[in-house]
C-alpha positions as CSV (number, residue, x, y, z in Angstrom):
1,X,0.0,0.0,0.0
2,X,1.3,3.2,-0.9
3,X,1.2,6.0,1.6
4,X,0.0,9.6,0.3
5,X,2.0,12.7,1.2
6,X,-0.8,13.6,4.0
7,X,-0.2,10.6,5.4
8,X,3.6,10.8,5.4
9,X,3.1,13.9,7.2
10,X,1.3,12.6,9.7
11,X,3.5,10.0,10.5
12,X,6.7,12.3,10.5
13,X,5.0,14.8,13.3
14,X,3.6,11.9,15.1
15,X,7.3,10.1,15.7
16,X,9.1,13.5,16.2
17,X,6.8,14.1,19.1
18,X,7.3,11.0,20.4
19,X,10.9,11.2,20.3
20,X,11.2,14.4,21.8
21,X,9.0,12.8,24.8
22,X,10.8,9.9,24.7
23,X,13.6,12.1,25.2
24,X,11.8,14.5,28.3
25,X,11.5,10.7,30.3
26,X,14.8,9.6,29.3
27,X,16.0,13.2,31.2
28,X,13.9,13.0,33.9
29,X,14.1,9.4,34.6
30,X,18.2,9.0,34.3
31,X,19.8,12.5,34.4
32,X,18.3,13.7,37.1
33,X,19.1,10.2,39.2
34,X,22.7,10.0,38.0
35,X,23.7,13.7,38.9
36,X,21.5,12.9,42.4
37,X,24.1,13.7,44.5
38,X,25.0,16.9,42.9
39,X,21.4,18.4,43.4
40,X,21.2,17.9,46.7
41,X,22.8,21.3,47.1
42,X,19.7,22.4,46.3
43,X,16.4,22.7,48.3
44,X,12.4,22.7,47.4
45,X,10.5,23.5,50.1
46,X,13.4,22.6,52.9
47,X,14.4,19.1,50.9
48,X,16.9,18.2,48.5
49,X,16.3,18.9,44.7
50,X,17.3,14.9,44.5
51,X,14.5,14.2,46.9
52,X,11.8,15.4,45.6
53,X,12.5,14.3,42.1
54,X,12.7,11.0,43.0
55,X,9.4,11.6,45.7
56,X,7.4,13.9,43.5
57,X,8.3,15.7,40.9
58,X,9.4,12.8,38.2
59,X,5.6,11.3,38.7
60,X,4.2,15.0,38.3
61,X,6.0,15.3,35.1
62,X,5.3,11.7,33.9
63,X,1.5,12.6,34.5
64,X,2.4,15.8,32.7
65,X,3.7,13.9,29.5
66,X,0.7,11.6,29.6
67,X,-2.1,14.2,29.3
68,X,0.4,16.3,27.0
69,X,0.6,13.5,24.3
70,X,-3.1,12.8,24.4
71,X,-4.3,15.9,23.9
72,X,-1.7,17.0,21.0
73,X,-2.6,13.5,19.7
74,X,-6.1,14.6,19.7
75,X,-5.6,17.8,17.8
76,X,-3.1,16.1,15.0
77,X,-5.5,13.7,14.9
78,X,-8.2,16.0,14.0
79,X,-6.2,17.9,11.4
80,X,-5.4,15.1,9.7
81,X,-8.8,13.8,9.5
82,X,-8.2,10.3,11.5
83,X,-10.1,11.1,14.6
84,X,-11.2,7.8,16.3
85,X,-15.1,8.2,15.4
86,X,-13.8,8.4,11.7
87,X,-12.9,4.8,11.6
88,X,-14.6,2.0,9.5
């Protein structure tokens, strides 16, 4: 089957978003754990910077990414024309 250019498009803008969020986690998940001792120079709130990454703020911004990607998946979606209730 032979993919038309829209399509193409699509495809390209959906796997560079997903990289660059791929990327966010990556960050988040690793970086910030590897340099953990470093950031405990710094305090949030009377607690390490290391602490509260690894207590709050990597689930925050896990949460964050979720609802991010649905809801720019939603809007590509719909300017591409392949919402969900357009399906055979």
């Amino acid at each position: 089957m032979q993919l038309t250019l829209k399509q193409k498009r699509y495809w390209q803008k959906n796997l560079r978003f997903t990289g660059s969020l791929l990327f966010i986690w990556f960050m988040v998940t690793f970086v910030v754990c590897w340099f953990a001792r470093d950031l405990q120079s710094i305090t949030v709130c009377g607690f390490p910077l290391s602490f509260y990454m690894a207590a709050q703020g990597t689930l925050l911004i896990y949460v964050i990414l979720v609802g991010y990607y649905a809801y720019y998946m939603g809007k590509l979606d719909s300017a591409h024309g392949v919402q969900e209730g357009d399906l055979p």
